[in-house]
ROLOLUM-727442 format. One record per residue: x, y, z of N, C-alpha, C in turn; residue in three letters. Coordinates in steps of 0.001 Angstrom, whole numbers, plus 500000, padded with zeros to 6 digits. Layout:
REM ROLOLUM-727442
XYZXYZXYZALA ...
END
This chain:
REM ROLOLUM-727442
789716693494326917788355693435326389787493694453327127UNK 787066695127326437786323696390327058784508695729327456UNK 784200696173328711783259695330329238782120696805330081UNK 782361698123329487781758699366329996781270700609328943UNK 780476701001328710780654701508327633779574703006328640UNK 780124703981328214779856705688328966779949706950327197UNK 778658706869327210778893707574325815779792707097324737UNK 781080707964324195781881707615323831783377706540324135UNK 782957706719325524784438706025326581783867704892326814UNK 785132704053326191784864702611327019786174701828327452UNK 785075701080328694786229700770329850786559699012329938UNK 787667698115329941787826696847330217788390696896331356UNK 787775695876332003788001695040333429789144695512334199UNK 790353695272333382791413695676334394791706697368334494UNK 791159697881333633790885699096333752790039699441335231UNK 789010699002335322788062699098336461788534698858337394UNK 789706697293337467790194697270338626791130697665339204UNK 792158698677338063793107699377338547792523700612339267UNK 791308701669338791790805702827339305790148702217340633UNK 789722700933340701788683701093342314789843700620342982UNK 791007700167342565792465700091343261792637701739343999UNK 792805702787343118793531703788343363792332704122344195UNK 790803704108343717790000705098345030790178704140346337UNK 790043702565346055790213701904347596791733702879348397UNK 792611703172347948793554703738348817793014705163349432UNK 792299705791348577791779707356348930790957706703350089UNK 789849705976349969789043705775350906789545705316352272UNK 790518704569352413791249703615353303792462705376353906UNK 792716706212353524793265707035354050792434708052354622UNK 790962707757354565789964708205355226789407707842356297UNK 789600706562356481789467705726357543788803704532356860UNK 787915704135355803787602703218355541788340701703355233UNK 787416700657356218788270699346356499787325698511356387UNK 787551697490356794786443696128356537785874696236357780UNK 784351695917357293783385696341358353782878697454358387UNK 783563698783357474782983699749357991781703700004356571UNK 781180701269357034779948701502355945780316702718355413UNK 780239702478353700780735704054353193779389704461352338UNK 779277705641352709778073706303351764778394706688350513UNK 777126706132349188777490706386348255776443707062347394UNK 776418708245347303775620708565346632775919709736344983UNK 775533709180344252776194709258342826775447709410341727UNK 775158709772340301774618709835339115775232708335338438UNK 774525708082337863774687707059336435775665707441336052UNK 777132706644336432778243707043335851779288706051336190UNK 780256706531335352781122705070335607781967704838336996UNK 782369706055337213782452705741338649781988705520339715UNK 780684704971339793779725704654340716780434702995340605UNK 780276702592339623780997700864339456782612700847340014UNK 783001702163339817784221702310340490784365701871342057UNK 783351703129342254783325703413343499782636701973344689UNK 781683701365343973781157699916344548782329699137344432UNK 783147698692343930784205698074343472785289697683344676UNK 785949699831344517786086699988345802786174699672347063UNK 785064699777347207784355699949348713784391698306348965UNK 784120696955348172784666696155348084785641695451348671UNK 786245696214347650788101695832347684788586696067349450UNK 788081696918349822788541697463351542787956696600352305UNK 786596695655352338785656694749352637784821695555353462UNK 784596696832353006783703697512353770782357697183352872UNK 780908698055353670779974697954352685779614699387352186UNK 778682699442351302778563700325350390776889700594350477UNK 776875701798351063775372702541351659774853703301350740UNK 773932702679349824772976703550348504772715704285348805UNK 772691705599348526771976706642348780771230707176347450UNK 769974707221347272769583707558345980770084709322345483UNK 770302709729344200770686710919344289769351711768343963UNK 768445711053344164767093712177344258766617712417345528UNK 766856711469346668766566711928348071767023713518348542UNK 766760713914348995766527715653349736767190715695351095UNK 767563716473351660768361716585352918767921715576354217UNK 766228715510354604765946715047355597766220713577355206UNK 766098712949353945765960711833353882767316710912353478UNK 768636712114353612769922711655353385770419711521354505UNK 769711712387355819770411712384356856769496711175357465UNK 768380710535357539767835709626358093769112708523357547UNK 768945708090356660769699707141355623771190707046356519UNK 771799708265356700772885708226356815772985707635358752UNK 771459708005359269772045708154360906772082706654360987UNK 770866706064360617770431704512360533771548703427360655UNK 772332703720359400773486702736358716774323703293359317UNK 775246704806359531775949704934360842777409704738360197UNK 777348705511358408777928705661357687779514706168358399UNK 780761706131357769782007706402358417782238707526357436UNK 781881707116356279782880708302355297781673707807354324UNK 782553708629353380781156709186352153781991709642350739UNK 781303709137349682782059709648348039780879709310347845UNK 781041710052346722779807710649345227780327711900344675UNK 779164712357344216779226713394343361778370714268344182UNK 777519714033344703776481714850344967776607715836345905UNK 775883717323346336776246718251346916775169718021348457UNK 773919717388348600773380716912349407774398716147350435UNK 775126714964350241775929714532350459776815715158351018UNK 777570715774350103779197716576350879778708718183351720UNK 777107718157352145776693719038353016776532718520354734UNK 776733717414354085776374716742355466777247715900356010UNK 778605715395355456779291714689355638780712715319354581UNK 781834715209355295783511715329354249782570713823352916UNK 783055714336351665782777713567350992784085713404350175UNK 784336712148349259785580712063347917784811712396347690UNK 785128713108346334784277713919345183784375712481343904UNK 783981712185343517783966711340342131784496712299340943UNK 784017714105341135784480714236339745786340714511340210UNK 786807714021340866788144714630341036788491713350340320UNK 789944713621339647790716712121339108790927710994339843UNK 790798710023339609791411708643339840792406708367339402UNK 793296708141340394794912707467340316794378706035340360UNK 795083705283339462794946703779339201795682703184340485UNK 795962702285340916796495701243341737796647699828341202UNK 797440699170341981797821697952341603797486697078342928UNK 797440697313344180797542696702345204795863695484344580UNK 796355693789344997795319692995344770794575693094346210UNK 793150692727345864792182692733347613792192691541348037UNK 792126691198349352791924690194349863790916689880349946UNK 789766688505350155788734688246349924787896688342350926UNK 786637689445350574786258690044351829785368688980352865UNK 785005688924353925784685687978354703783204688025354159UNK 782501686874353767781564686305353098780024686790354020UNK 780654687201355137779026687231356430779397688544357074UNK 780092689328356112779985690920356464779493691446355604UNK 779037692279355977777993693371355368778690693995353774UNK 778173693607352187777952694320351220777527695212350723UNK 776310695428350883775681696696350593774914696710351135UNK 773882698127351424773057698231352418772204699431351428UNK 770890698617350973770182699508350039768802699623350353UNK 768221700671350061766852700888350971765425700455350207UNK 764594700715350907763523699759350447762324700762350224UNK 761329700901349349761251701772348382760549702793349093UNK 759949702436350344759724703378351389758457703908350945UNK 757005703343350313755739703881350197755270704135350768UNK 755336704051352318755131704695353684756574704309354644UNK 755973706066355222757388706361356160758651706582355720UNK 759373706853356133761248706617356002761651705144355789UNK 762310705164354354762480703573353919763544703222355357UNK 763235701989355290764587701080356448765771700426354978UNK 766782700372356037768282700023355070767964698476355128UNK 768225697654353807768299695788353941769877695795353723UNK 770092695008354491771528694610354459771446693116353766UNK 772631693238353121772662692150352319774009691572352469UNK 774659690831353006776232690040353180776996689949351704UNK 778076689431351507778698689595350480778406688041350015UNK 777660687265350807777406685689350761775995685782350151UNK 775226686848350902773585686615350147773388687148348732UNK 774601688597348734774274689438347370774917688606346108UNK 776070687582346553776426686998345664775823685655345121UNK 774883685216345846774064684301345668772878684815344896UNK 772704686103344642771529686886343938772277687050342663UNK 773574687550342729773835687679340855773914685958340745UNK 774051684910341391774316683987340570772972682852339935UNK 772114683621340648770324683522340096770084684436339490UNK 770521685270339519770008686308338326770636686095336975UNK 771760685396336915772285685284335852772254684089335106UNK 771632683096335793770878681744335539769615682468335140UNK 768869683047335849767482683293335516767736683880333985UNK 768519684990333781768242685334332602769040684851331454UNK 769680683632331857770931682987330893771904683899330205UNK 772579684823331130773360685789330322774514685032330393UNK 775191685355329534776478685122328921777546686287328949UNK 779172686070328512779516686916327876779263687513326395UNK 778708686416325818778350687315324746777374688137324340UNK 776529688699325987775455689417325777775589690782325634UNK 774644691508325624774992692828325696773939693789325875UNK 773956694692327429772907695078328183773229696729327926UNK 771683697223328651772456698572328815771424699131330322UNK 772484700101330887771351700236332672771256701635332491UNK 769884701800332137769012702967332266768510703381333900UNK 768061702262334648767214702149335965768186702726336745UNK 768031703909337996769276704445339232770018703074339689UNK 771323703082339629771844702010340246771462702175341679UNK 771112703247341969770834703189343743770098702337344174UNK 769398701735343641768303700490343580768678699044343399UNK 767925698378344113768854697452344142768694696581342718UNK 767753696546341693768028696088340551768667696446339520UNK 769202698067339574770414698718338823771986697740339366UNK 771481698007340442773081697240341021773097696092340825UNK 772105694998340836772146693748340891772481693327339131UNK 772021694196338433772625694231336884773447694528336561UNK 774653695762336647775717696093336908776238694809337451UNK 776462694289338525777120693115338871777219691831338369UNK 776086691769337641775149690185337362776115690672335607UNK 776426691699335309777307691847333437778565691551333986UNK 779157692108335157780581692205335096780754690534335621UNK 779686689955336384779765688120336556780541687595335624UNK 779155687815334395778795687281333395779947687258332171UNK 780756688398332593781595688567331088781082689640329941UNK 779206689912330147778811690482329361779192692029328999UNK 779162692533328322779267693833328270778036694768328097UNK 778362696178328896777266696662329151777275698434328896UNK 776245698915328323776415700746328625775559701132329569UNK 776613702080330441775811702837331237775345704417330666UNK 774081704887330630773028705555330855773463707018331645UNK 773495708328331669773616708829332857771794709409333204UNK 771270709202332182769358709020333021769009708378331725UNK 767477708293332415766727707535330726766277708941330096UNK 766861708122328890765904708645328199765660707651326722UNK 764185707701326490763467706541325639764519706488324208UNK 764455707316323495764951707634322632766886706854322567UNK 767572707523323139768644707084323230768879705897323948UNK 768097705200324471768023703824324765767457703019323338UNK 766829703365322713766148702653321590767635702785320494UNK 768064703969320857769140704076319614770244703501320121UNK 770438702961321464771245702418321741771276700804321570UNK 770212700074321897769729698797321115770070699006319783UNK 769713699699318873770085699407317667771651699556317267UNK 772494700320317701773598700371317393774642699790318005UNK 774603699455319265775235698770320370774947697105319760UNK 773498697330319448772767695353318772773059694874321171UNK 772574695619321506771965694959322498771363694341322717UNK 771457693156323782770607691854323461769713691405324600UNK 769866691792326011768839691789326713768689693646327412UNK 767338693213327670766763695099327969765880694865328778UNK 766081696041330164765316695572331702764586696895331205UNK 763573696769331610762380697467331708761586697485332981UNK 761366698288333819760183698261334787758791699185333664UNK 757538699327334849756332699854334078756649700741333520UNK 756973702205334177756999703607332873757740703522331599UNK 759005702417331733759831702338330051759203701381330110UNK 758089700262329939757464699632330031756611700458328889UNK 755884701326329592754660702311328970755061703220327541UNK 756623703637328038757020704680327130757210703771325954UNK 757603702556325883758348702060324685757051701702323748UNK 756163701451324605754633700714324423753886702233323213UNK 754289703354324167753264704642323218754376705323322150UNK 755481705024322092756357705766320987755708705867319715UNK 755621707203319254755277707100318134756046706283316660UNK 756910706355317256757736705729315940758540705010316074UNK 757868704027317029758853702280317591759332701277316248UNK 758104701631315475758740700859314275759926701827313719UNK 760763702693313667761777702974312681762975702393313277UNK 762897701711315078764286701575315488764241700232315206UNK 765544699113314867766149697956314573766426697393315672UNK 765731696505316488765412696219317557765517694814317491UNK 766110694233316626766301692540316515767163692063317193UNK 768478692712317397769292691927318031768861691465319304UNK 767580692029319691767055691742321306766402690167321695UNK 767234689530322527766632688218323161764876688605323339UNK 765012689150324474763591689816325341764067690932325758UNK 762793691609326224762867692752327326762466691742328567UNK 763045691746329510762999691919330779761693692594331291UNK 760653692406332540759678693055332657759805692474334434UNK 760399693957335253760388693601336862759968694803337764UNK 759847694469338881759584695566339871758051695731339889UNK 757152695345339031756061695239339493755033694562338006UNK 754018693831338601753476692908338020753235693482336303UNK 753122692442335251753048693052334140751662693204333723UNK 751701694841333235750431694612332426750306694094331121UNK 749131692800330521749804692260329785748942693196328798UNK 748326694155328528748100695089327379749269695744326616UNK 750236696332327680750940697596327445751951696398326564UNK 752422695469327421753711694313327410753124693768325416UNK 751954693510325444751388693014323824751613694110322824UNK 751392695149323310751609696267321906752447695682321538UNK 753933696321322403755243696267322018755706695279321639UNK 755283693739321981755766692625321352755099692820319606UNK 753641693182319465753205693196318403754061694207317195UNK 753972695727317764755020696560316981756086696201316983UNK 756939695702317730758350695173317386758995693595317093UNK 758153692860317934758397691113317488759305690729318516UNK 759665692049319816760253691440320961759576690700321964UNK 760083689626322653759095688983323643759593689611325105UNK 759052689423326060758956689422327376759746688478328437UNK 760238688928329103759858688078330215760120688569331533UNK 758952688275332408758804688624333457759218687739334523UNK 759729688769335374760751688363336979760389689291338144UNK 760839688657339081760019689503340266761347688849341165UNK 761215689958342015762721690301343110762072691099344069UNK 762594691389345187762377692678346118763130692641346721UNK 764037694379347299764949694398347892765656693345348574UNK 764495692700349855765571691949350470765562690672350129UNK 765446690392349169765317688870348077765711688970346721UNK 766481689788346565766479690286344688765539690022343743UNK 766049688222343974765740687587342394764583686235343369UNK 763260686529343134763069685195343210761977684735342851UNK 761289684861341654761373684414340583761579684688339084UNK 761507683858338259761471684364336839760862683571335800UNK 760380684094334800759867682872333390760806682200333123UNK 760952681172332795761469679758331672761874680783330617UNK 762935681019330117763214681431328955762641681209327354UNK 762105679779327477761839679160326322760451679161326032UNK 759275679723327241757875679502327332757543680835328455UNK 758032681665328415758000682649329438756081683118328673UNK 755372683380329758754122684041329621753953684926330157UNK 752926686190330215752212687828330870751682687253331519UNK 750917686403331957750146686081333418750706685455334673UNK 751943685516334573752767684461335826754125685582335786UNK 754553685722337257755896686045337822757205684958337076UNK 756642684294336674757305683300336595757758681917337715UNK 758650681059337634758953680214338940759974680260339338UNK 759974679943340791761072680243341697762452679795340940UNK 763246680732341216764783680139340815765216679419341814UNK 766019678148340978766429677299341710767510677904342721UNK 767246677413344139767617678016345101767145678855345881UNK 765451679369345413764549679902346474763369679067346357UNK 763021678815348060762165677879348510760959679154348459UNK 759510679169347798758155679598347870757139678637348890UNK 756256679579349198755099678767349696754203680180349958UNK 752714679877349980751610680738349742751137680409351237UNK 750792681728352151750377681470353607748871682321353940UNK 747435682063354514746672682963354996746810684027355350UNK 746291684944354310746523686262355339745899686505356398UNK 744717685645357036743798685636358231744329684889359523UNK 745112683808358879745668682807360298747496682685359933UNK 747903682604358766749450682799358361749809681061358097UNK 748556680011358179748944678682357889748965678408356277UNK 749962678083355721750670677863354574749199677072354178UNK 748793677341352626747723677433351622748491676120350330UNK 747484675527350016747711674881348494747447675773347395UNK 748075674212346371748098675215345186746895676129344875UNK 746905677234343701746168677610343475745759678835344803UNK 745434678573345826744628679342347056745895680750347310UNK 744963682089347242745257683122347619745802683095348986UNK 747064683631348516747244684648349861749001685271350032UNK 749558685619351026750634686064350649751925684956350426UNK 752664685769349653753891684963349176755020684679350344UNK 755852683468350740757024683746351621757754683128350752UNK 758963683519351346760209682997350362761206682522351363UNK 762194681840350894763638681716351866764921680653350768UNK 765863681751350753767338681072349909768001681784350875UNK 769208681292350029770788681885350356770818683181350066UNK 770169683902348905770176685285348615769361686264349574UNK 768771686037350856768213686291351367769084687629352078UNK 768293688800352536769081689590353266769181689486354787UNK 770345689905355524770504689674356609769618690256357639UNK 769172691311357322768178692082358212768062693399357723UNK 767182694052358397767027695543358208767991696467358940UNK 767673697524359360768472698930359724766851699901359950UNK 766528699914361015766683699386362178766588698226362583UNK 767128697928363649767670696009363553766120695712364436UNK 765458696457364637763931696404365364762875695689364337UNK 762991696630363158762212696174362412762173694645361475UNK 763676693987361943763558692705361354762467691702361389UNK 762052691555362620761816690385363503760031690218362936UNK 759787691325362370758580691419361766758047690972360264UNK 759567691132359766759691690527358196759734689146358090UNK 759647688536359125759960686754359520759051685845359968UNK 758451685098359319757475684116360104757745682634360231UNK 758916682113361009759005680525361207760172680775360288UNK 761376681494360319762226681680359211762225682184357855UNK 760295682145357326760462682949355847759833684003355957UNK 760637684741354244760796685970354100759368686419354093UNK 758478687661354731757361687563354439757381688548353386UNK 757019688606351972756989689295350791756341690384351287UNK 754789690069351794753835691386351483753286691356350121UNK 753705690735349420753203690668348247751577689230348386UNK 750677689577347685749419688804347445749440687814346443UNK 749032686679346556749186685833344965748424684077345372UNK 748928683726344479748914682234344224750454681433343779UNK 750582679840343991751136679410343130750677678257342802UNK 750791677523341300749894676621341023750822675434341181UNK 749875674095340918750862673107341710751763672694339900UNK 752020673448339103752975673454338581754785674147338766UNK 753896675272339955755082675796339915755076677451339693UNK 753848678116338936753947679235338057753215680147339271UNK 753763681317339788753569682129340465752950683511340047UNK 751467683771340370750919684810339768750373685813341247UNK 750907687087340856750829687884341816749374689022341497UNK 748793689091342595747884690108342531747916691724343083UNK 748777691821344736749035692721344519749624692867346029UNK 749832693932346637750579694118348293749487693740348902UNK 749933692815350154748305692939351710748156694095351912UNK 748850695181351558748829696578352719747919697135351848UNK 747702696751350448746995697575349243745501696699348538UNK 745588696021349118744406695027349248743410696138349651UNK 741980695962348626740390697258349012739785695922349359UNK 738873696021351014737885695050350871736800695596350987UNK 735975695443349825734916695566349652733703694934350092UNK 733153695089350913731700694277351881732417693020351638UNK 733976692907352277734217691804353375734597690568351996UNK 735081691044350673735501691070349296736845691694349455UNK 738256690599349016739082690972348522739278691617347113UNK 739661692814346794739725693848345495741246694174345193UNK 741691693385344285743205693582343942743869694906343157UNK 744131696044343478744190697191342483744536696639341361UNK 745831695716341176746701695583340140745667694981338647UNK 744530694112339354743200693780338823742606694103338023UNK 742332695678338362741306696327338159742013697078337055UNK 743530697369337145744396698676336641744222697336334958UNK 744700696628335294745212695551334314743936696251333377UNK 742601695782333632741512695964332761741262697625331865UNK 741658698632333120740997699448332441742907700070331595UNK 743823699609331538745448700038330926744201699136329052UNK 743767698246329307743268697299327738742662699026327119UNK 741840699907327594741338700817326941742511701788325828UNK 742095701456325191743153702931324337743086704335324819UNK 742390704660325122742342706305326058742864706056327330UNK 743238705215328012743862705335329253745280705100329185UNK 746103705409329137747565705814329025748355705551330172UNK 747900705924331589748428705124333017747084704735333842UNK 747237704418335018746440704752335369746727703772336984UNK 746157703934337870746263703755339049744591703143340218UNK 744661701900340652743360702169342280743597702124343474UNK 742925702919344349743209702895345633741902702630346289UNK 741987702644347727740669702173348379740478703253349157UNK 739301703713349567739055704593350663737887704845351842UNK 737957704689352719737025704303353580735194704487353049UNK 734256703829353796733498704133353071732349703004354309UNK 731050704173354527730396703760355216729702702219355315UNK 729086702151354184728465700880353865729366699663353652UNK 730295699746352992731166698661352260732144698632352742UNK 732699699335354180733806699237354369734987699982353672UNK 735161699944352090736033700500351606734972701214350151UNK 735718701733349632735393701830348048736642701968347208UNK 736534701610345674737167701349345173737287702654344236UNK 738480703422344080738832704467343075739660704198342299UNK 739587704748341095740470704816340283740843706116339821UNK 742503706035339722743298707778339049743715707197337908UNK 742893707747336881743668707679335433744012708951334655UNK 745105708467334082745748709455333180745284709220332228UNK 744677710306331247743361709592329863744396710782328823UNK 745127709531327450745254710110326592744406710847325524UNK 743281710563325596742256711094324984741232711251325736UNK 739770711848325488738309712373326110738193710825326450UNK 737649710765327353736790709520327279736054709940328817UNK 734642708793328376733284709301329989734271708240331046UNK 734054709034332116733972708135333418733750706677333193UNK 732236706935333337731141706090333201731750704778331940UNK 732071705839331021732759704219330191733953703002330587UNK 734208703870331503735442703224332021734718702129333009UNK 734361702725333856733538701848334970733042701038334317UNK 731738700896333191731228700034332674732185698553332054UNK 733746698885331828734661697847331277734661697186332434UNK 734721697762333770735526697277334586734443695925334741UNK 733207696738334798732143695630335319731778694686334176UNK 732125694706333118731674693985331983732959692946332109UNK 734622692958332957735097691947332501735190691208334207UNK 735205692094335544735448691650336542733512691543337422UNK 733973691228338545732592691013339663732146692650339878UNK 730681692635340060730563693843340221731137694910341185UNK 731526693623342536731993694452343585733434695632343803UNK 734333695190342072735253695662341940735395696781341328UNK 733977697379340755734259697969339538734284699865340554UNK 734795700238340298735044701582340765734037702866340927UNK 734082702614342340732760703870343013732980705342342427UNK 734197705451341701734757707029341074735839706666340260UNK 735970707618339214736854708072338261737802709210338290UNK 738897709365338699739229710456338941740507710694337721UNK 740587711863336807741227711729335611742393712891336309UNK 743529712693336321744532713316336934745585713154335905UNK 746574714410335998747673714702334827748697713486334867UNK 748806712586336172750247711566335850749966711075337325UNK 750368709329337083750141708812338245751654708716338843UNK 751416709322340261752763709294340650753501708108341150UNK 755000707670340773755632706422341190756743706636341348UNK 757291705205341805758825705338342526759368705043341087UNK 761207705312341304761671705021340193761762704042339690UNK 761213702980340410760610701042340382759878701359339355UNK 759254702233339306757780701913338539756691701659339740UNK 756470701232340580755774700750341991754633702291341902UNK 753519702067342249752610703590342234752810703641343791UNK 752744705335343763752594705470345373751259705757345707UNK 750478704896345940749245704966346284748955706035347413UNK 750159706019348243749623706607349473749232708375349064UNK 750217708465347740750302710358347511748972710203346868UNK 748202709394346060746740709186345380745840709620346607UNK 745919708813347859744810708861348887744667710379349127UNK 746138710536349701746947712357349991746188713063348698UNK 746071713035347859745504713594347030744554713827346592UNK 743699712330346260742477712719345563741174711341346466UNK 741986711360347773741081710167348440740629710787349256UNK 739041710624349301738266711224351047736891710085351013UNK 736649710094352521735459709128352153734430708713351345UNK 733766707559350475733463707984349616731845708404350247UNK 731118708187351492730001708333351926729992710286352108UNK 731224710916351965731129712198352366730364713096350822UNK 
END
């Protein structure tokens, strides 16, 4: 039963497990063994599932390397984790380290793996790094497997589903999908990049049935001119993760097409933890914890755990939890009394339903006023002339901060009109000291904005 689909080529199971048979021997005549760390850095391709497989099978772990990172930031990556050996494709890579090549052939194998020790290191994937040099999360073969088996509850996949992974597997929600199909039984196509178009034509002809989306295919599917000509029924939901939904962009597309939503929220070193109810999933909630991660809402002023309803940051703690960072320094900081500290801002209500506002680190306070960007973005994305758009905070004599906004404007539109929405639906204190109309708001391949290149860019005091 074929369970891979690569353009025209498609691959079943024992297929997969005969080739990460034959590379586990290449790798293992390299020196790779259990325990050790192999670098992987690769394109959207089928041997990347190979190659994780692999790396597996030897009980070593498997060190993401994104294939858009640049020399300084392959060799940080690589000193950190303290990589042994190295396969991909990539030429960054085999500059800096003997690499397997991926495009060379795979000899199949037969040898079966033994079952790798449950509290050694799986993969080791980095964290999206909006300031500084990302740190590596290590994840055990006990925590990552406790994440596909909530992820695959969360989204009730089956074998008889049928996905397709556009998003870099270098990430940890490419990978955690990739794994969470081959769980599942489901079958899946891999992508070698996005592109809108051949993903839409791939839903229709494939009759794909669930579809992950972060914000920009979020946005893109939302402005297509001609969303109505693709056959888009066979789809359960789109999927909506990696950062909070806007529920404007998320309504078009349900309206032009009749697909629903549902939104989930994960972060590196927690994957999956939460998601909507399948049957009542809503745009204003993360959804609720999957069974098997413990939530609770803590002060960001004193860190004493908050009731329902009351702001402040999110902690978490399951089995899917990651073991620590890389540098092993920086753990001890991600931890308060045992839980995970998100960084993320929110509420949860005493039903259960978890609504996020936005990072502590990205929090504007305004004359001593919490100002949520994600807030503010939500209101002015409702305008039809604003197409992306982005806020940041920036110092500011009187108020402490001020509040900016970078929008990308598909059409003319005043400043001033914009500002006026903001203040006509939120408190005045939120509504934005400037307008700044810029060609594209820049983001990670999450979708996540990098605020910090906005400040770098178009932020200076606003009293100057």
């Amino acid at each position: 039963m074929n369970v891979l689909a690569f353009g025209q080529r498609q691959y079943g199971l024992a297929e997969l497990d005969a080739l990460a048979a034959g590379l586990a021997t290449k790798l293992a005549a390299r020196g790779a063994r259990a325990g050790s760390r192999v670098a992987l850095m690769a394109s959207n391709r089928p041997e990347f599932v190979v190659a994780v497989r692999a790396i597996w099978r030897l009980g070593a772990a498997v060190v993401l390397i994104s294939p858009a990172w640049k020399d300084a930031e392959v060799r940080h990556a690589l000193a950190i984790t303290e990589a042994s050996c190295a396969v991909g494709d990539h030429p960054v890579l085999a500059g800096l380290m003997p690499m397997l090549s991926l495009d060379d052939p795979i000899e199949p194998g037969e040898a079966r793996p033994p079952a790798p020790d449950p509290d050694g290191d799986a993969v080791l994937v980095f964290s999206s790094g909006t300031t500084g040099m990302p740190k590596a999360v290590r994840h055990t073969h006990r925590s990552f497997a406790a994440a596909v088996e909530h992820w695959r509850d969360a989204l009730g996949l089956t074998a008889a589903d049928r996905i397709q992974i556009v998003t870099p597997p270098s990430h940890i929600l490419g990978l955690l999908n990739i794994v969470t199909a081959l769980d599942a039984g489901a079958w899946m196509r891999l992508h070698r990049r996005f592109d809108l178009n051949a993903m839409l034509r791939a839903v229709e002809t494939d009759r794909i049935t669930v579809e992950m989306a972060v914000a920009p295919i979020a946005l893109a599917i939302a402005s297509h001119p001609d969303l109505e000509s693709f056959d888009l029924s066979s789809l359960r939901y789109i999927m909506w993760g990696a950062t909070p939904v806007t529920p404007s962009v998320a309504e078009i597309v349900t309206r032009r097409t009749g697909v629903p939503w549902v939104p989930a929220y994960g972060a590196s070193e927690l994957p999956v933890i939460a998601c909507n109810p399948l049957d009542r999933a809503r745009l204003d909630s993360a959804g609720m914890a999957v069974p098997g991660v413990e939530l609770r809402v803590v002060s960001l002023e004193t860190g004493e755990p908050l009731g329902p309803g009351e702001t402040g940051e999110i902690q978490a703690r399951a089995e899917s939890l990651m073991a620590g960072y890389l540098p092993a320094q920086d753990t001890a900081a991600a931890f308060a009394d045992g839980w995970y500290r998100t960084g993320d801002v929110g509420t949860i209500d005493a039903e259960g339903w978890v609504r996020l506002t936005d990072r502590s680190k990205e929090m504007i306070k305004v004359r001593g006023f919490q100002v949520a960007p994600a807030e503010v973005e939500a209101v002015l994305h409702g305008h039809p002339a604003v197409s992306d758009c982005a806020v940041f905070g920036v110092p500011d004599t009187a108020d402490g901060e001020a509040v900016i906004a970078a929008v990308t404007a598909a059409e003319a539109i005043e400043a001033e009109k914009l500002v006026t929405l903001v203040g006509e639906s939120l408190a005045s204190y939120k509504r934005p000291r400037e307008i700044v109309f810029v060609p594209e708001i820049p983001r990670l391949p999450s979708g996540k904005v990098l605020r910090r290149v906005l400040k770098e860019r178009y932020g200076r005091p606003a009293d100057q």
